[in-house]
C-alpha positions as CSV (number, residue, x, y, z in Angstrom):
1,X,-35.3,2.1,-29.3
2,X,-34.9,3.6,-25.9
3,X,-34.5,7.0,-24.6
4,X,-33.7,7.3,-20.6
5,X,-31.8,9.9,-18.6
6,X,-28.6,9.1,-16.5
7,X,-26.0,10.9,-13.8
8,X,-22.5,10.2,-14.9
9,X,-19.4,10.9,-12.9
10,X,-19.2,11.9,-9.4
11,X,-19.4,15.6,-9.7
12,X,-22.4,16.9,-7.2
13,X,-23.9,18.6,-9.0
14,X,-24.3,16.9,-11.9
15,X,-25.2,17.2,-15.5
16,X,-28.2,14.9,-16.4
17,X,-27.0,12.9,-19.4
18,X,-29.5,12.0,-22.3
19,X,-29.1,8.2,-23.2
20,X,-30.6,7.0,-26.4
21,X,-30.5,3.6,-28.0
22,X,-31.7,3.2,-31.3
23,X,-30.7,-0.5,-31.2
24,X,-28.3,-3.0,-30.1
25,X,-25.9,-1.9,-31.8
26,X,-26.1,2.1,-31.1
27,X,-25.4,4.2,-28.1
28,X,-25.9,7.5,-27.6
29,X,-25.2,10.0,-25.1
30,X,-25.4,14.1,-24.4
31,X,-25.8,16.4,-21.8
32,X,-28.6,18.1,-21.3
33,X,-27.3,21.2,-19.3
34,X,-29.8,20.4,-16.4
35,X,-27.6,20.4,-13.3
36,X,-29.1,18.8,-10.2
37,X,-28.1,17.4,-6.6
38,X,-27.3,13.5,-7.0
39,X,-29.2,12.9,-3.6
40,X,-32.9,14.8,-5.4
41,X,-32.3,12.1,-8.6
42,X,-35.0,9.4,-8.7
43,X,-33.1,6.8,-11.6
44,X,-35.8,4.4,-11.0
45,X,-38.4,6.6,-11.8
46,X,-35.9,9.0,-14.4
47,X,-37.1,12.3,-12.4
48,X,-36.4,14.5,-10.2
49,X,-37.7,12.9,-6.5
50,X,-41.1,14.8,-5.6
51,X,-39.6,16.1,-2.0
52,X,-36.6,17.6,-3.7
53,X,-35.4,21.0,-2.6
54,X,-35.7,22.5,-5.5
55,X,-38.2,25.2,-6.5
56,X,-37.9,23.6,-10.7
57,X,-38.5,20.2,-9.9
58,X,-41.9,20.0,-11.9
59,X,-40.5,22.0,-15.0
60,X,-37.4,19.7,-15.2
61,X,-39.2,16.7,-15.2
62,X,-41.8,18.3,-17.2
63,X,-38.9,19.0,-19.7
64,X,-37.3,15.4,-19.4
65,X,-41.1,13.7,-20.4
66,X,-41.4,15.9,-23.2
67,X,-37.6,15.7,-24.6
68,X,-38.3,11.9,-24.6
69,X,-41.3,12.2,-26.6
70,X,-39.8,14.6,-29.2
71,X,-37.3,12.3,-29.7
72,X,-38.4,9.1,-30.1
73,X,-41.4,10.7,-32.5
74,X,-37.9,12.4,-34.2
75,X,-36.4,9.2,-34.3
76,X,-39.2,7.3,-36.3
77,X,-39.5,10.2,-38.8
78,X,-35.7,10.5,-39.5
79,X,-35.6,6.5,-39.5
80,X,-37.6,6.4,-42.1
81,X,-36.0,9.1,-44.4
82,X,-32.7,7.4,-43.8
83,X,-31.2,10.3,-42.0
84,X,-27.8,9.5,-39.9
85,X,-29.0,9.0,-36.6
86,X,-25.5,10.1,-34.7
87,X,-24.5,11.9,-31.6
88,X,-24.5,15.1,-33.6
89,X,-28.2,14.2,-34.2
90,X,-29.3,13.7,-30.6
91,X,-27.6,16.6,-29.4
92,X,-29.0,18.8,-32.1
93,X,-32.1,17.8,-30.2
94,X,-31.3,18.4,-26.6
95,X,-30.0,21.5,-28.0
96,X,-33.7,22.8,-29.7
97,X,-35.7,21.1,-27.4
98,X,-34.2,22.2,-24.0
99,X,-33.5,25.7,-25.2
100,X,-29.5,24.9,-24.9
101,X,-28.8,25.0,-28.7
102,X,-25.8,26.0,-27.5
103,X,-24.5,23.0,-25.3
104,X,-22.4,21.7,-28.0
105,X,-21.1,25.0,-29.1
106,X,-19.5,25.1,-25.2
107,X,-17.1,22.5,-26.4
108,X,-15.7,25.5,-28.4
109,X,-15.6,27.5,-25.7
110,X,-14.9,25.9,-22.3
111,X,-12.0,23.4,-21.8
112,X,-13.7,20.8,-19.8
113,X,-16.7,20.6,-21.8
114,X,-14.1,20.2,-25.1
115,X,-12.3,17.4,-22.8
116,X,-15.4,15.9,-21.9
117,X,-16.8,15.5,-25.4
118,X,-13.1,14.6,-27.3
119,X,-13.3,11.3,-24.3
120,X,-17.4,10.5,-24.7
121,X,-16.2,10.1,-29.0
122,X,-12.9,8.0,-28.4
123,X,-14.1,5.1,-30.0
124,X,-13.2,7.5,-33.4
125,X,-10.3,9.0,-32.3
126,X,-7.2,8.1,-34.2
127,X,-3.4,9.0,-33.0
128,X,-0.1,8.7,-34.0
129,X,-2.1,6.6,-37.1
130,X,-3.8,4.1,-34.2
131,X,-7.3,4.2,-32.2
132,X,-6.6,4.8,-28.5
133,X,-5.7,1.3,-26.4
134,X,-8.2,1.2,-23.6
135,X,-5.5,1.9,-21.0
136,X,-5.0,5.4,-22.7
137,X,-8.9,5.8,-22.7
138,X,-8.9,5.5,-19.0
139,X,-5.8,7.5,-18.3
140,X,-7.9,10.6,-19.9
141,X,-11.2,9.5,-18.2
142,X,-8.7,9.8,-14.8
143,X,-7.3,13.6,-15.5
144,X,-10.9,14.6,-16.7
145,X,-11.9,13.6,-13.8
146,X,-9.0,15.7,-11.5
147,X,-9.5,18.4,-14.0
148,X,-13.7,18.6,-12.8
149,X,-12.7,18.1,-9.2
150,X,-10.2,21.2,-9.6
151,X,-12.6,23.2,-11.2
152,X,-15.4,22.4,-8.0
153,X,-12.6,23.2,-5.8
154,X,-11.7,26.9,-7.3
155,X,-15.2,27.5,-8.3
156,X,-14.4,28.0,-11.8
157,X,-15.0,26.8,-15.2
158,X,-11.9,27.5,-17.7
159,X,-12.2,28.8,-20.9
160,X,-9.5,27.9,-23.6
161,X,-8.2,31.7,-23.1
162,X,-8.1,30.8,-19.5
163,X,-5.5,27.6,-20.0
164,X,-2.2,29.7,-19.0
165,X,0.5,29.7,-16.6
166,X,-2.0,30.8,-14.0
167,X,-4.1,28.3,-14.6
168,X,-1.0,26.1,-14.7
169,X,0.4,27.1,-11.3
170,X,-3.2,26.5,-9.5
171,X,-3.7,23.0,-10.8
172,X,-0.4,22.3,-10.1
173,X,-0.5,23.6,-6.1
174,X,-4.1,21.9,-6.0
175,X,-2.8,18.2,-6.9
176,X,0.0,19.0,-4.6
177,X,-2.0,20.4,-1.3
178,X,-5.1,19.2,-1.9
179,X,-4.7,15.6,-3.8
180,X,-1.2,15.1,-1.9
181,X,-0.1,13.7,-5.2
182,X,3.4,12.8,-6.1
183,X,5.0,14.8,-9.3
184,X,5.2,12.2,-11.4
185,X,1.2,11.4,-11.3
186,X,0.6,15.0,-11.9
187,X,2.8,14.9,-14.3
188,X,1.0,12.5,-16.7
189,X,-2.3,15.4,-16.1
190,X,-0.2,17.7,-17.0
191,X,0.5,15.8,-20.4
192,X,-2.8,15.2,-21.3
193,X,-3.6,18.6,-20.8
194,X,-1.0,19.9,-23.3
195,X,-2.0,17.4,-25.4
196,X,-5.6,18.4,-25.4
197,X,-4.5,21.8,-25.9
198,X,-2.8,21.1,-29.1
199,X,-5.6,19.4,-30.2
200,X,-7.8,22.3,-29.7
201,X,-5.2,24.8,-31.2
202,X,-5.5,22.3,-34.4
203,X,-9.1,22.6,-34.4
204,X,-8.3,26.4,-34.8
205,X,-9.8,27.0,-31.1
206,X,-8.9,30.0,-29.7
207,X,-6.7,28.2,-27.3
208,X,-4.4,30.3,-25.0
209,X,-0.8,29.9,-26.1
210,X,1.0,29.9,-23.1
211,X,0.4,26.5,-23.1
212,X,3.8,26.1,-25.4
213,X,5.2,28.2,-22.9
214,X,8.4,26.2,-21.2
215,X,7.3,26.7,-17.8
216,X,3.9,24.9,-18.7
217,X,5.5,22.1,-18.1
218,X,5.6,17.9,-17.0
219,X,6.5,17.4,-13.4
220,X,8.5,14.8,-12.3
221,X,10.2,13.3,-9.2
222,X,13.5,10.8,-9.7
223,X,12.2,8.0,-8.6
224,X,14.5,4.8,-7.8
225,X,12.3,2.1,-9.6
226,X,12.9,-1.3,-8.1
227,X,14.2,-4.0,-10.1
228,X,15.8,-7.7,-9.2
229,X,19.3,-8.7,-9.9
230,X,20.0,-12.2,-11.3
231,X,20.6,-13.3,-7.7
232,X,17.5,-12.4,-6.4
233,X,15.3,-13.7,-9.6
234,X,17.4,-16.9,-9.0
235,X,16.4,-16.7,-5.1
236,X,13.0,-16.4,-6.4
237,X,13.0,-19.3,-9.1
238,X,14.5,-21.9,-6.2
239,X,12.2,-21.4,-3.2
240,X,10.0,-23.9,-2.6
241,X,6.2,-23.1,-2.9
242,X,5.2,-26.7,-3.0
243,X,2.9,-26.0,0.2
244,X,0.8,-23.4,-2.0
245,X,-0.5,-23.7,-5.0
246,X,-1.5,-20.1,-5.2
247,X,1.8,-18.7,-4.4
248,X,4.0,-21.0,-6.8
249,X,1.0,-20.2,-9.7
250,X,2.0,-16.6,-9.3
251,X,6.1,-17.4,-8.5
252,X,6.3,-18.9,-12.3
253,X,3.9,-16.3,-14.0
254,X,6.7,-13.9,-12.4
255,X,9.2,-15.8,-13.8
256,X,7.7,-15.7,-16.9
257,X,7.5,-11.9,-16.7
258,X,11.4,-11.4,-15.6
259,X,12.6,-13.4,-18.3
260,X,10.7,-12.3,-21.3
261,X,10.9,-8.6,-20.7
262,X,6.7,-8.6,-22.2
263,X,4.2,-6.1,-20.3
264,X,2.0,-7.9,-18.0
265,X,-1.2,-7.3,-20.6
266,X,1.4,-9.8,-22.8
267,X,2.9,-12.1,-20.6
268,X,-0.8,-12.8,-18.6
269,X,-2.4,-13.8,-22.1
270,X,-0.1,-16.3,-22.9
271,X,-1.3,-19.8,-24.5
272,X,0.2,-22.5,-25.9
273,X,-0.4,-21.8,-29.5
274,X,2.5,-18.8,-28.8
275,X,5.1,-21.5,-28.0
276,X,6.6,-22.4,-30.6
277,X,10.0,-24.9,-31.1
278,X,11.7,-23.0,-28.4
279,X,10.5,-19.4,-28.9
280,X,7.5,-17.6,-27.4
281,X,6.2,-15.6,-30.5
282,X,3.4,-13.1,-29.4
283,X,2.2,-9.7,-30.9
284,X,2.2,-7.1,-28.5
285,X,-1.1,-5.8,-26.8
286,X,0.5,-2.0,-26.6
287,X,2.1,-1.6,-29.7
288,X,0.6,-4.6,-32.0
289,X,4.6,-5.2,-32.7
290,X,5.2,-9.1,-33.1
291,X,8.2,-10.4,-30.8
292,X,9.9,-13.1,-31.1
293,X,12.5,-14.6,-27.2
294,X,13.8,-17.4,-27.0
295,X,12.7,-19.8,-23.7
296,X,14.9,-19.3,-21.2
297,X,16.3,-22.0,-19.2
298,X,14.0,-21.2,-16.2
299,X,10.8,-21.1,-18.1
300,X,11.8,-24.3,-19.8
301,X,11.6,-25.7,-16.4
302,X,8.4,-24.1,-15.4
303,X,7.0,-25.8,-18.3
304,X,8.7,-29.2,-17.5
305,X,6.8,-29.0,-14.1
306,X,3.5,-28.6,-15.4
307,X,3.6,-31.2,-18.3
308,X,4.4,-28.7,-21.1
309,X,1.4,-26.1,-19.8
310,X,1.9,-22.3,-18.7
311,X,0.5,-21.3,-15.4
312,X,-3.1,-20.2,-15.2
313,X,-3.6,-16.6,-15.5
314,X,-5.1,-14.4,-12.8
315,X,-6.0,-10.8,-12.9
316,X,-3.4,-8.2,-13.0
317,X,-4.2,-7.4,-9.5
318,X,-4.1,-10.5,-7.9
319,X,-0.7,-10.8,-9.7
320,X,0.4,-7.4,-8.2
321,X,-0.6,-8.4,-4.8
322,X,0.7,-12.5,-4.8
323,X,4.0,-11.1,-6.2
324,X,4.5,-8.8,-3.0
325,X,4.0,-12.5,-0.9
326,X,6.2,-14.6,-3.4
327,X,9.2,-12.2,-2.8
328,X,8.7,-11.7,1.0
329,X,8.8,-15.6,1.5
330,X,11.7,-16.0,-0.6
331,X,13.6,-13.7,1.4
332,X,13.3,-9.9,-1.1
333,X,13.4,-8.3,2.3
334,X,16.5,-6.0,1.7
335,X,15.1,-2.0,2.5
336,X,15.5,0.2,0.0
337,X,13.8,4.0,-1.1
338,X,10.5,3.8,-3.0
339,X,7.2,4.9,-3.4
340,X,4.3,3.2,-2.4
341,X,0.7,3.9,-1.7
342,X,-0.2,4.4,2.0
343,X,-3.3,5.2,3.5
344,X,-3.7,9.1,4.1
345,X,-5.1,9.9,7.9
346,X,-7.0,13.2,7.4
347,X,-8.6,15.0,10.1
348,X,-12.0,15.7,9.9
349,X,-12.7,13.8,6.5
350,X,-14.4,10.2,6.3
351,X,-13.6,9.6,2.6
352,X,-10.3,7.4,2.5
353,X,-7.7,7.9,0.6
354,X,-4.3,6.4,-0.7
355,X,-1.2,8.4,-2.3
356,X,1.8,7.3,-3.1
357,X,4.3,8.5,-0.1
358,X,8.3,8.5,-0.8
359,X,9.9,6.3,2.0
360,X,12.2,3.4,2.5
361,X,10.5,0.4,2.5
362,X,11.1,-3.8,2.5
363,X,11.8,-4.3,-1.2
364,X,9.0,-6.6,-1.4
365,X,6.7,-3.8,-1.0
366,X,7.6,-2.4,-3.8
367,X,7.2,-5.6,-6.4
368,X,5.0,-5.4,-8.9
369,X,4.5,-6.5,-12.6
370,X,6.8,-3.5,-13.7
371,X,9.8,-5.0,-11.7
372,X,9.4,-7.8,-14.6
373,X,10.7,-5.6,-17.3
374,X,13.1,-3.2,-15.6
375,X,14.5,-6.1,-14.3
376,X,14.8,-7.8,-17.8
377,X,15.9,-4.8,-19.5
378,X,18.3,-4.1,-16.8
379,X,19.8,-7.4,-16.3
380,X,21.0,-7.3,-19.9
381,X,22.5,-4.2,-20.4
382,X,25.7,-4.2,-21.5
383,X,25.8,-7.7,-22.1
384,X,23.8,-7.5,-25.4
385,X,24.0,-4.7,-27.8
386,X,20.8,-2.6,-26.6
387,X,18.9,-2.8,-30.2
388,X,18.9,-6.2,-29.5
389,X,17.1,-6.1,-25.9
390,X,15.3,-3.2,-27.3
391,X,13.7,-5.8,-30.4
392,X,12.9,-8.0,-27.4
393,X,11.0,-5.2,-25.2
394,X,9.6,-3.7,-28.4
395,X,10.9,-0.1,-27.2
396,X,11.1,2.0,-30.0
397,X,14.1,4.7,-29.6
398,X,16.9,4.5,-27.1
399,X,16.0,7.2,-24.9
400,X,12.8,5.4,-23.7
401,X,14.7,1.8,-23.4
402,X,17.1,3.8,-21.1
403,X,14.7,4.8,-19.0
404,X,14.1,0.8,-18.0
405,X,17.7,0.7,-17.3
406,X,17.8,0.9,-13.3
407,X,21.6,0.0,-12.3
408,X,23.0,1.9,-9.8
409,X,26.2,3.7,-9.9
410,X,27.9,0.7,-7.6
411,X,26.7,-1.5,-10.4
412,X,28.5,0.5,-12.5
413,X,31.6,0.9,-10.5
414,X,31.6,-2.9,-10.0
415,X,31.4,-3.7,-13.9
416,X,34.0,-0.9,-14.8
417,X,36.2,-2.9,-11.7
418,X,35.7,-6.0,-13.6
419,X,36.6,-5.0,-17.0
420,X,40.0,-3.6,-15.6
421,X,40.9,-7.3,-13.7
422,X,40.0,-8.6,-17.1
423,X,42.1,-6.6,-18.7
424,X,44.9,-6.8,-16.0
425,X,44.7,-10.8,-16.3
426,X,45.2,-10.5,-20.1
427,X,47.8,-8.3,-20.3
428,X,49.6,-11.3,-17.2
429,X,48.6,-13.9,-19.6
430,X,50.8,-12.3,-22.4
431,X,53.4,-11.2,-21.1
């Protein structure tokens, strides 16, 4: 059993969290509602630093010693009475000891604090009948984060009557002029935040309504998503990369990637146990479906060169960096309009910071381990009935497969050309 006290988070100030550990297997956390500077902390010591400049020091630590106490001496009692020991326990607690009974009741009252405790309990969350992937758990953890940075930067803390257009239109010209995001990241804030709000209307929260309002909307920019054509994967597959084994490791895990259509938390796990007579048979990491593709010609050959192995995996962003140098030395070089990150030059700050900046750019800048599936997706369309790519990708309706689908309106002019010379050359052949 262990009781200490911790800072999470980067907001300054900060809430001092209460960490308790029954045992191995148990972890618990809660705030406390003590909010102090992260530079008067001591976390060796788990107090506040003796030259502090803070007139409460002493009472705070005084509080801290005695909140320990209480609850280990809780702990032992309950223990043996075979009382739950659960979150709800140790905040019931904090709550009595510290005098803030009411710190979990703020979770009915202030949207952050209802945010904050729905992503510190994810582990029981279920949606859409599944628990939340961890990719999802970090893509809250991410707009909790903007959401306490906007709230520092207006000097306000939003109650659920406060979520309304207003609210809206601030965090929305905050991302914008302060973050210099792009509207497609805020966009996926914006999501959550409806999302959370819909949660907390179903909890019968007095959330405000506006939130259904159609100008409380996702933002988005038309972004032209970069994808290879079969020429350019074929450029790829053909360059020689004898001369580094790095560079051809991460040339045939690309491979790999273009011609199976799989996510790169799919296509990176590979083993040889999923290759079976011909077929790679894997179930999905995002969607636990089980897929079945057939080896393509290309792969066959990848695995021909390594004496029937895959390629070793690397991390996903050593695969998104290599991928940028396997396409510049085979020649992807063409420019084209994209986004990137860039590194922002701000006057008078010394924290660095990168945002993705519109711009037209070398196309292999703009590689990465989504070109794998656009380019797979895209490559066959029209060729194969979609449901049959769309088994492949594991996409579930066609409006979100068609949203992979990045040929341009040349490519489409080209193939409509084609169809008509085919149809021309027929109509020769029979006459």
């Amino acid at each position: 059993m262990k009781v200490n006290f911790i800072l999470k988070g980067k907001n300054n100030p900060t809430n001092i969290v209460c960490r308790f550990k029954p045992s191995q297997s148990f972890d618990f956390m809660c705030a406390t509602g003590i909010w102090i500077k992260r530079t008067d902390w001591s976390q060796a010591k788990q107090s506040v630093k003796p030259k502090a400049n803070s007139t409460n020091k002493d009472l705070i630590n005084a509080k801290l010693r005695l909140l320990e106490t209480t609850i280990a001496d809780k702990w032992l009692n309950d223990n043996l009475k075979n009382v739950q020991i659960s979150k709800d326990w140790l905040r019931n607690i904090v709550g009595s000891n510290l005098g803030t009974a009411n710190v979990k009741d703020k979770r009915k009252i202030f949207f952050s604090d209802w945010v904050e405790s729905y992503v510190d309990d994810t582990e029981t969350h279920i949606y859409k009948g599944k628990s939340l992937s961890d990719r999802t758990v970090q893509k809250h953890k991410t707009t909790l984060a903007k959401l306490h940075a906007f709230e520092n930067y207006s000097k306000t803390k939003y109650r659920f009557e406060n979520i309304d257009l207003k609210f809206y239109r601030a965090f929305l010209e905050y991302c914008r002029s302060e973050e210099k995001l792009l509207n497609n990241t805020i966009g996926k804030y914006i999501a959550d935040i409806k999302k959370w709000c819909k949660l907390i209307d179903l909890e019968g929260l007095p959330i405000n309504q506006q939130y259904k309002h159609s100008e409380f909307m996702t933002v988005s920019n038309k972004t032209k998503d970069t994808y290879l054509s079969e020429e350019e994967i074929n450029k790829v597959f053909n360059h020689d990369f004898s001369k580094s084994t790095r560079l051809d490791n991460a040339r045939d895990l690309f491979i790999i990637g273009l011609r199976t259509g799989l996510r790169i938390s799919d296509f990176l796990r590979l083993k040889q146990i999923n290759l079976k007579d011909g077929y790679i048979e894997i179930e999905t990491m995002k969607t636990g479906e089980p897929v079945v593709i057939p080896l393509h010609h290309q792969i066959k050959s990848i695995l021909e060169k390594r004496g029937g192995q895959l390629p070793y995996s690397i991390s996903d962003q050593k695969f998104n960096l290599y991928v940028k140098e396997v396409c510049e030395t085979a020649g992807i070089n063409e420019l084209i309009e994209g986004s990137k990150k860039v590194k922002l030059e701000e006057e008078g700050k010394t924290k660095v910071r990168y945002r993705k900046v519109i711009g037209n750019y070398p196309k292999h800048d703009l590689i990465s381990s989504h070109t794998c599936r656009r380019s797979f997706a895209s490559n066959l369309y029209g060729k194969l009935p979609n449901m049959v790519i769309m088994a492949i990708t594991s996409h579930k309706t066609e409006s979100q497969f068609l949203k992979y689908i990045k040929i341009t309106n040349t490519e489409h002019a080209e193939t409509l050309k084609k169809h008509w010379a085919n149809e021309q050359e027929k109509q020769h052949i029979n006459e």
